[in-house]
VEXDREN-2710 file (C-alpha; in Angstrom, 1 decimal):
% VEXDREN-2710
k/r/px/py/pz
1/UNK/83.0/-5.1/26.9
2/UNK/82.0/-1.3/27.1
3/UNK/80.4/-1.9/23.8
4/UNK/78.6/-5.1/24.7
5/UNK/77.0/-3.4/27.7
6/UNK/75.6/-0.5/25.3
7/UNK/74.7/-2.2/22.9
8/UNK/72.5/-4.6/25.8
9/UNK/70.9/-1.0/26.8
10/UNK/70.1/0.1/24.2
11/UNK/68.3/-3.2/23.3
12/UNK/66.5/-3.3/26.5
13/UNK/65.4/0.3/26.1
14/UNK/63.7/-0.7/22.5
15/UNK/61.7/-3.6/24.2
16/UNK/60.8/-1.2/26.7
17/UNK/59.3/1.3/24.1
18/UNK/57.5/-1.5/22.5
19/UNK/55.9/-2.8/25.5
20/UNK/54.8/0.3/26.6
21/UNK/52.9/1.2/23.2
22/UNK/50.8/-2.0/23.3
23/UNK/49.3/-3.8/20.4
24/UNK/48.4/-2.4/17.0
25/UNK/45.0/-0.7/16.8
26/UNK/42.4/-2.7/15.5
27/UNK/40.4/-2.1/12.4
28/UNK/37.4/0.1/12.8
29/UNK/34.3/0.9/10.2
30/UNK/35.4/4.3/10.1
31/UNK/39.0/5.1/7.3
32/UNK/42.3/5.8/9.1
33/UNK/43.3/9.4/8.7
34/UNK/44.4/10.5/5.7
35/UNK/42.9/7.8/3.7
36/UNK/40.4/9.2/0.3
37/UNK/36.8/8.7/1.4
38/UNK/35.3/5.5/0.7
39/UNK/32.0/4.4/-1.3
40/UNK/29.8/1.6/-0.6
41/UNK/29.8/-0.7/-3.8
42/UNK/27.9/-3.7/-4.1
43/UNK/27.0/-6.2/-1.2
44/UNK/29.5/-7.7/0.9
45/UNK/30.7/-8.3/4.4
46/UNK/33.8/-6.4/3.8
47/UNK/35.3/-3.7/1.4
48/UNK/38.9/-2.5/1.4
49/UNK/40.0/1.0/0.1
50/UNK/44.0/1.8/-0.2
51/UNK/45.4/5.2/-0.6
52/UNK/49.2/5.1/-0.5
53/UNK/50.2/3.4/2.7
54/UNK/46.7/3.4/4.3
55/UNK/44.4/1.2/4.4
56/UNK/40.1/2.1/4.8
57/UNK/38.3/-0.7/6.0
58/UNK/34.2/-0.1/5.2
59/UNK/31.3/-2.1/6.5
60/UNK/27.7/-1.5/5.0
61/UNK/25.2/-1.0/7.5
62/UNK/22.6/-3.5/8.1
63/UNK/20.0/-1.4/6.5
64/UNK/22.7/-1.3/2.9
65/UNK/22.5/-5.0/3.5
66/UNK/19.2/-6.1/4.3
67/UNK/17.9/-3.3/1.2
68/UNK/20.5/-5.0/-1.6
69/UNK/19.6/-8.8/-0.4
70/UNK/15.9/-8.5/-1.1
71/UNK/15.9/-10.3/-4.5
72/UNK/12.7/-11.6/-6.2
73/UNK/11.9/-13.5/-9.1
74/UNK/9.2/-11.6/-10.2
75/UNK/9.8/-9.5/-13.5
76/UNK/8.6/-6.5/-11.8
77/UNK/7.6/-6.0/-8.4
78/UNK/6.6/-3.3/-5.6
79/UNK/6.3/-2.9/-1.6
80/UNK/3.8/0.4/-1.0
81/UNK/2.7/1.5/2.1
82/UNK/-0.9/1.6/2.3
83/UNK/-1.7/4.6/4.4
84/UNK/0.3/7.1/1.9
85/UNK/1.3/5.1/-1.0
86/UNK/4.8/5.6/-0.4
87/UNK/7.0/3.0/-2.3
88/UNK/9.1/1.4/0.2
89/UNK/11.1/-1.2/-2.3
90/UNK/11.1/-1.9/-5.8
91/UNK/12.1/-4.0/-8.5
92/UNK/11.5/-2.3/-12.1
93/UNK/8.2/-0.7/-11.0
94/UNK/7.3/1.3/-14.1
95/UNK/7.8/-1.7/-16.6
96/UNK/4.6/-2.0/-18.8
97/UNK/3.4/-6.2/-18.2
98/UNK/0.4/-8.1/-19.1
99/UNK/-1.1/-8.6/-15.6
100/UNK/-4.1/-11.6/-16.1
101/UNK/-6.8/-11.3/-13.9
102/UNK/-5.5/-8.6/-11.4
103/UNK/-7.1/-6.8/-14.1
104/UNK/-10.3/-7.6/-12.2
105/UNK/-9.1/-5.1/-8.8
106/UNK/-9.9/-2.3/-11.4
107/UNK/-13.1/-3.7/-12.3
108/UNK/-14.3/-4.3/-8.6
109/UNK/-12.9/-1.1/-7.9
110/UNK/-15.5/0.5/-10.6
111/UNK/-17.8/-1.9/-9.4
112/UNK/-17.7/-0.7/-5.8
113/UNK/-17.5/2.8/-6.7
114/UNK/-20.4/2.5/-8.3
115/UNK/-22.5/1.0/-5.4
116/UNK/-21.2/4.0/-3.2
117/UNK/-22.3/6.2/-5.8
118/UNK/-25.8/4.8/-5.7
119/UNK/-25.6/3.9/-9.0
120/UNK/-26.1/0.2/-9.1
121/UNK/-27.5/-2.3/-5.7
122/UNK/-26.1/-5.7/-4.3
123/UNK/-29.5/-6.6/-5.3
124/UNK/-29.6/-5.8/-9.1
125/UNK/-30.6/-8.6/-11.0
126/UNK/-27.4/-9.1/-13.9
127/UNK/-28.6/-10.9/-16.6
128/UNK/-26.5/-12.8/-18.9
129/UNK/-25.6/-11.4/-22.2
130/UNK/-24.0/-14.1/-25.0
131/UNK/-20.8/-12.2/-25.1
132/UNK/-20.0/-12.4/-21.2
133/UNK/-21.2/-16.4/-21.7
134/UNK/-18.4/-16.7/-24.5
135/UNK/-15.7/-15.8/-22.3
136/UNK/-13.7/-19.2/-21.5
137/UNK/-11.2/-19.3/-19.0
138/UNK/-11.8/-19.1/-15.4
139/UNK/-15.6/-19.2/-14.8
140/UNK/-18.8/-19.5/-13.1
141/UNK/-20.2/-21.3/-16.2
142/UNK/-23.1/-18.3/-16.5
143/UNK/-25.8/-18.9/-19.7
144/UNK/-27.3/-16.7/-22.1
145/UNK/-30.0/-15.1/-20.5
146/UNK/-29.3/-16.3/-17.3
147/UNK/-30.0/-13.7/-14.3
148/UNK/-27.7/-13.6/-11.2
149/UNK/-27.7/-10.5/-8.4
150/UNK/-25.0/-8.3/-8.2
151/UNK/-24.0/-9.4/-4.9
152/UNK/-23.3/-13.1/-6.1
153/UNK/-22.0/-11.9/-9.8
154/UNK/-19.3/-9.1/-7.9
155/UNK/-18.0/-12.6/-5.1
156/UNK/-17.7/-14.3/-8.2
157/UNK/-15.2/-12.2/-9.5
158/UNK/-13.4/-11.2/-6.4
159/UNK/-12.9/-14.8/-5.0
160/UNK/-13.5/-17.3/-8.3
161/UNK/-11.7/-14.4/-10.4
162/UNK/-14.9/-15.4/-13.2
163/UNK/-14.6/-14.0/-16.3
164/UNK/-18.3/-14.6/-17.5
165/UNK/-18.8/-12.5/-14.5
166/UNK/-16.8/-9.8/-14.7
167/UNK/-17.8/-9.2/-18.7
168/UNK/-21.8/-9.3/-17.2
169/UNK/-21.1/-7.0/-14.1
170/UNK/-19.5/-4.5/-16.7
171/UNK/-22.1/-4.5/-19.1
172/UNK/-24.6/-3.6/-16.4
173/UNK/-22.8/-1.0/-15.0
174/UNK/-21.3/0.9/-18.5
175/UNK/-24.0/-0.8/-21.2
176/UNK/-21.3/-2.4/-23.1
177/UNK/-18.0/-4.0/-22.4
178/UNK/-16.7/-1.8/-24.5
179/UNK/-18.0/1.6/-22.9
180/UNK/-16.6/-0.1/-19.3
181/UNK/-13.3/-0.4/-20.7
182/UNK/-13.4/3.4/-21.3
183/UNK/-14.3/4.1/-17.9
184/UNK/-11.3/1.7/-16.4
185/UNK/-8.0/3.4/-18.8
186/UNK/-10.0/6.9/-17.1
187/UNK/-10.4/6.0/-14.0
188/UNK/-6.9/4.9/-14.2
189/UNK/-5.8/8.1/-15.7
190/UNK/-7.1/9.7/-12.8
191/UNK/-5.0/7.9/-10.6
192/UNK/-2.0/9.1/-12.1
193/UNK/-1.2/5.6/-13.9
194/UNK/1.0/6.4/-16.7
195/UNK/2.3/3.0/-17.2
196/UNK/-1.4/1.1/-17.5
197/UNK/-3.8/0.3/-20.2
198/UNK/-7.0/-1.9/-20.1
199/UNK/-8.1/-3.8/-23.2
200/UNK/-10.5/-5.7/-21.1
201/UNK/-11.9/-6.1/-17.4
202/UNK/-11.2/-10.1/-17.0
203/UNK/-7.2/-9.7/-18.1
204/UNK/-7.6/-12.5/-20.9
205/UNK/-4.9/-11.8/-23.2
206/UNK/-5.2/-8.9/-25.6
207/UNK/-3.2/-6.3/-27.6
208/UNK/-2.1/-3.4/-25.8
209/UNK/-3.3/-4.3/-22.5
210/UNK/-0.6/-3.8/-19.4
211/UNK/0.2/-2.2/-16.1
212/UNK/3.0/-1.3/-14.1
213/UNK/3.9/-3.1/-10.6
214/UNK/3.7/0.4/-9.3
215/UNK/0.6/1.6/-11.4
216/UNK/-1.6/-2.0/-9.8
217/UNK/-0.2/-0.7/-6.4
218/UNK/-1.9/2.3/-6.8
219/UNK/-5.0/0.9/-8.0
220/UNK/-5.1/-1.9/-5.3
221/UNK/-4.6/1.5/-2.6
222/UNK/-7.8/2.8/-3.8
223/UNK/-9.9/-0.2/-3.9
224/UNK/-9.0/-0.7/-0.3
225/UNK/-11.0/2.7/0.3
226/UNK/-13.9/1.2/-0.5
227/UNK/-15.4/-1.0/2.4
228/UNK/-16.8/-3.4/-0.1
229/UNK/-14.2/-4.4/-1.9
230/UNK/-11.9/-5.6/1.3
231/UNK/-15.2/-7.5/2.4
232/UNK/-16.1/-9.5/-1.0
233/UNK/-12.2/-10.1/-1.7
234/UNK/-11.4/-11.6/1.8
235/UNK/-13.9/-14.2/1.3
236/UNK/-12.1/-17.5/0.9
237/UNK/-15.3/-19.8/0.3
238/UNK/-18.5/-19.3/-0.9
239/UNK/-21.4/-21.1/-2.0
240/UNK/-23.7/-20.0/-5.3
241/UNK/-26.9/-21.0/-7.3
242/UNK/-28.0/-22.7/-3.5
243/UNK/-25.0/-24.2/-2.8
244/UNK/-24.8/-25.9/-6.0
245/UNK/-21.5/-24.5/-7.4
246/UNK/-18.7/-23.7/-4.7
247/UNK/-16.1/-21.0/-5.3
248/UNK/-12.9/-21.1/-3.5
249/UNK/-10.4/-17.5/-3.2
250/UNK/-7.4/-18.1/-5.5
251/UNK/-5.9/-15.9/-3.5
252/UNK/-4.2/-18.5/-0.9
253/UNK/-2.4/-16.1/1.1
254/UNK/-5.6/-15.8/2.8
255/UNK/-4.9/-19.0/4.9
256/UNK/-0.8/-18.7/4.3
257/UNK/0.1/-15.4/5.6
258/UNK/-1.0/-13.7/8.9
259/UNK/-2.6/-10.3/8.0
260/UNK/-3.2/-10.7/4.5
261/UNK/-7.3/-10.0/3.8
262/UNK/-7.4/-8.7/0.6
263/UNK/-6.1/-9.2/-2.9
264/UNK/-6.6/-10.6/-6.8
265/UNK/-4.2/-13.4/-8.2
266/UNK/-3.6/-13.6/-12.0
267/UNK/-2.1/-16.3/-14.8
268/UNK/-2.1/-16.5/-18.1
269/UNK/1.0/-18.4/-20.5
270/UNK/1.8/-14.4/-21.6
271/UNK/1.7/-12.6/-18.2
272/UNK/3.2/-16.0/-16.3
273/UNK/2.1/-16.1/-12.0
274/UNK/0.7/-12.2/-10.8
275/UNK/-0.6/-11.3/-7.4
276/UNK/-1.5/-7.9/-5.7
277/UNK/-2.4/-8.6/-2.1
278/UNK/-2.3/-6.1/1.2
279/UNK/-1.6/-7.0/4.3
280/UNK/-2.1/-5.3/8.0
281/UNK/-0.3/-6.5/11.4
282/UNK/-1.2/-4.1/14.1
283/UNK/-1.5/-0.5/12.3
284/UNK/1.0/-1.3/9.5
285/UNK/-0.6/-2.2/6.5
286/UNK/1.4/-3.0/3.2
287/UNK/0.8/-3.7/-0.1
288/UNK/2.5/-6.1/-2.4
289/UNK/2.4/-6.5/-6.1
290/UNK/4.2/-8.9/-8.3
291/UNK/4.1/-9.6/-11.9
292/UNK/5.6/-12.0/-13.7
293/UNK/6.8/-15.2/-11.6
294/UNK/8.3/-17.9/-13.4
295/UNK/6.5/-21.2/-11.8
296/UNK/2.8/-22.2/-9.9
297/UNK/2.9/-20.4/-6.7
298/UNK/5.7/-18.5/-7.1
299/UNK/4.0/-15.0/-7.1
300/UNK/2.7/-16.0/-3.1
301/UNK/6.1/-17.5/-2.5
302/UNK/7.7/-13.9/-3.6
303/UNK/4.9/-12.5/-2.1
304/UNK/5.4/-13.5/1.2
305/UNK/9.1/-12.3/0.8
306/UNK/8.6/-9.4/0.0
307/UNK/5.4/-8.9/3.2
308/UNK/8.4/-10.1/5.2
309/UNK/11.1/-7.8/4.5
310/UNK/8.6/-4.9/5.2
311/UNK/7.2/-5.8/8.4
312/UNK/10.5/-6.7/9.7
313/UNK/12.1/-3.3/8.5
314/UNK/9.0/-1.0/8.7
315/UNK/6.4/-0.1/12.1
316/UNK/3.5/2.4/11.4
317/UNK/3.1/5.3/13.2
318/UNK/-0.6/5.6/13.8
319/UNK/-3.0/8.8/15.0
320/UNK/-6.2/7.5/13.6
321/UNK/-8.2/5.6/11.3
322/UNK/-10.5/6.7/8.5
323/UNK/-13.5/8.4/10.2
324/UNK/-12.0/8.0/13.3
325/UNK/-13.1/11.6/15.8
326/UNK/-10.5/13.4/16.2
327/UNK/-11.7/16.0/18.6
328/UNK/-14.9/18.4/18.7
329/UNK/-14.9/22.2/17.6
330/UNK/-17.2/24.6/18.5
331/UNK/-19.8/25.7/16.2
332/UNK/-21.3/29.6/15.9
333/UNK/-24.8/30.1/14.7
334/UNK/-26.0/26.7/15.0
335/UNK/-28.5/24.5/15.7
336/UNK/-25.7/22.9/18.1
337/UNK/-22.8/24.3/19.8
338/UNK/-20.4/21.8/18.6
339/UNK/-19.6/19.4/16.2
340/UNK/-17.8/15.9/16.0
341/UNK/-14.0/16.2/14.1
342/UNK/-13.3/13.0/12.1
343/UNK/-10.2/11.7/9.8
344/UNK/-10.9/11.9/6.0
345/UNK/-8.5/9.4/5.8
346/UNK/-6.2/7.0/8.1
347/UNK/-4.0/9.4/9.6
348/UNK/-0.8/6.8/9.6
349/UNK/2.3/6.3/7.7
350/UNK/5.3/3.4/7.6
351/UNK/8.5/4.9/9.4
352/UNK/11.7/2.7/10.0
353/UNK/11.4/0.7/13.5
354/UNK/13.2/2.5/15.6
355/UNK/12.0/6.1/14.3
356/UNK/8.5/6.5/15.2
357/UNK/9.7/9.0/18.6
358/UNK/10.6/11.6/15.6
359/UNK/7.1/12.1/14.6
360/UNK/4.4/13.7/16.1
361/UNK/1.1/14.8/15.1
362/UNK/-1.0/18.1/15.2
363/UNK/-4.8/18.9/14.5
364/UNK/-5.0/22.4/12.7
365/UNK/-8.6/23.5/13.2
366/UNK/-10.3/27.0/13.9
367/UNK/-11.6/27.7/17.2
368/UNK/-15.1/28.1/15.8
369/UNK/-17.4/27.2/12.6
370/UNK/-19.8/29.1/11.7
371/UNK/-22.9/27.0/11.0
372/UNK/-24.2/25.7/8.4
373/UNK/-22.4/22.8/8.2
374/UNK/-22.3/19.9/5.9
375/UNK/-21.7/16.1/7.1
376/UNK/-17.9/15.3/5.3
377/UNK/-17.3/18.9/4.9
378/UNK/-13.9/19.7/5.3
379/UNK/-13.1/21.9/8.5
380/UNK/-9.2/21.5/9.2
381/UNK/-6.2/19.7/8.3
382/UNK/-4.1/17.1/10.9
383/UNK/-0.4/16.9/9.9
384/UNK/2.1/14.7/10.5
385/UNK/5.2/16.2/11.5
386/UNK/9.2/14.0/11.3
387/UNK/10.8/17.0/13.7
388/UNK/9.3/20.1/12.0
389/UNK/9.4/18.9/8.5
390/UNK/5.6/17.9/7.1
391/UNK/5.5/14.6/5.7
392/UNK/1.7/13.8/5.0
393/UNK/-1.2/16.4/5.5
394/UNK/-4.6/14.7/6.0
395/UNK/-8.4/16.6/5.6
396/UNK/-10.6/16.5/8.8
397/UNK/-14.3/16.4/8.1
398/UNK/-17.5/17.1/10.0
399/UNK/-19.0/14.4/11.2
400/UNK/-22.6/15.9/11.3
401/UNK/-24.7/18.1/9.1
402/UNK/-25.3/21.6/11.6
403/UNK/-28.3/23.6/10.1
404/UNK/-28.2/27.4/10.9
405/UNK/-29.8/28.3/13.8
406/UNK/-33.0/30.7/13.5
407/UNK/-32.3/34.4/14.5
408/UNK/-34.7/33.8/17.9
409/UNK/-32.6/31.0/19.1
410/UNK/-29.4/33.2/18.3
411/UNK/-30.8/36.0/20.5
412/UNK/-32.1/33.6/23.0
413/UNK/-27.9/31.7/23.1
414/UNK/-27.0/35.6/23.4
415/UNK/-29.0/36.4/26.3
416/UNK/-27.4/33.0/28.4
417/UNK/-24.0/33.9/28.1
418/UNK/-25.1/37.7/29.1
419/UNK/-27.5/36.8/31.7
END
């Protein structure tokens, strides 16, 4: 009996102990102690790590997740922020492809460079040379000796992607097709594209004529600089020769995707379905680039993927816009005592939503300038700051020309502040 009854106590004493301990912890993302640190692999909802008798349980973060499930069917393909040209995602960026006619962003690029530059006008009458009539494929049907003003020719190739077009606009501009290709593979050497060559400005197939997803990114960036180029290649209708011949954009993400406005499509049987294309919602602009999709419409399709995983991952932190006043300085010597402060460039860059309270901006300008000043000279600097680390510097310009004031009206501002 004695036995019985300890043997009963010490029972009830063991259920006691249990109860009082309470259920078994439940997993957690982070290893149990002692366990070998764990690294993420591929994508899945779960990974298990065992080191002896422990067990780590590891969860990838959505970021991991989201970053890994963003596939495309494009051979090679590239998310860019606009305002710095930071690549945000990639798929094989630096592989050399045919492109097709997103050839033609570098030859409106030129094209709009020159117009800045005063070199050519909107109103220029291109005529029509034999060669740029022989070039099949898409086109405006232009004939020998035919004339046609610049404006009409450069809409041509930015919304009917024309190769007659783009073979007459390049003669005009560089003399020869051949002298324009020159000026494209240097231009694009000055970009720092070391994965692109032009045979070409119209894409049609040729020997040793590629880019890189990457390299087109770039080059799109730049055309957006110039305020022509975003103008002509947002058009998505327009009439020519009085109405008589009606081009429509091939770019359809114009009327498919919210904030798209600018962009150049591309096919051909060796460079399959191509599109670089930007688009802006609020201050966040991206850029897209695809080369290489298998089927019709595929490159907007994989577009349109790839615009959405940025906008939902990515916000813009925004000070400015190109030209924008930043603030006024002071000026000494001048015909004025101060001068307007403007951005050289959109002061804005793509940060991770949720991030944009760790940046902040600051204008680095002298209290005074000396006159004379020139309009766009540079005067300061504004930085962006992520804590105290710099992470994209930006020239401020003057936004008027200040002559230097005449020694009379120096002594006369002298005498004020005395008197």
């Amino acid at each position: 009996m004695k036995s019985k009854k300890v043997y009963s106590m010490i029972l009830a004493l063991v259920l006691v102990t249990i109860a009082a301990a309470g259920p078994a912890p439940a997993a957690t993302g982070a290893p149990v102690s002692g366990a070998a640190p764990v690294t993420a692999g591929p994508v899945s909802d779960l990974k298990e790590a065992a080191t002896g008798e422990d067990l780590a349980v590891v969860r990838q973060s959505p970021a991991q997740v989201s970053a890994a499930a963003l596939e495309t069917t494009a051979e090679a393909a590239v998310l860019m922020d606009a305002a710095t040209g930071k690549v945000l995602w990639s798929k094989e960026k630096d592989k050399e492809l045919p492109m097709a006619s997103v050839t033609k962003i570098m030859t409106l690029l030129l094209a709009c460079e020159a117009l800045e530059q005063g070199k050519i006008s909107l109103d220029d009458r291109v005529t029509v040379s034999e060669n740029a009539w022989g070039m099949g494929g898409s086109q405006i049907y232009l004939e020998p000796g035919e004339e046609m003003n610049m404006r009409d020719m450069l809409i041509s190739v930015a919304v009917g992607s024309a190769n007659d077009a783009s073979v007459a606009v390049a003669e005009h501009i560089a003399g020869s097709e051949e002298a324009f290709v020159e000026i494209m593979n240097s231009r694009a050497g000055e970009l720092g594209c070391r994965h692109t060559r032009f045979a070409n400005p119209t894409g049609l197939p040729a020997e040793n004529h590629y880019t890189s997803a990457q390299d087109m990114a770039v080059i799109l960036r730049q055309a957006l600089a110039c305020p022509h180029f975003t103008k002509i290649s947002s058009i998505y209708r327009y009439d020519i020769r009085g109405g008589d011949f009606v081009l429509w954009n091939t770019n359809k993400l114009l009327k498919w995707y919210q904030g798209a406005d600018a962009g150049k499509t591309g096919w051909t049987n060796e460079a399959k379905y191509c599109l670089a294309a930007t688009a802006k919602r609020e201050d966040l602009r991206l850029i897209s680039v695809v080369l290489g999709t298998p089927e019709p419409r595929s490159h907007f399709r994989e577009t349109m993927k790839i615009f959405n995983y940025g906008f939902a991952r990515y916000e813009a932190v925004h000070f400015a816009q190109s030209g924008e006043r930043i603030k006024t300085v002071k000026v000494g010597k001048g015909t004025i005592d101060q001068v307007g402060v403007i951005a050289g460039a959109d002061i804005a860059m793509a940060v991770p939503k949720g991030q944009k309270q760790n940046y902040r901006g600051q204008a680095l300008l002298p209290e005074e300038i000396t006159a004379p000043l020139n309009k766009g000279q540079k005067v300061g600097d504004f930085v962006l700051l992520e804590g105290d680390k710099e992470v994209q510097r930006v020239p401020l310009l003057a936004q008027n020309q200040v002559g230097r004031a005449s020694v009379f009206r120096q002594m006369h501002k002298a005498l004020e502040q005395i008197f």
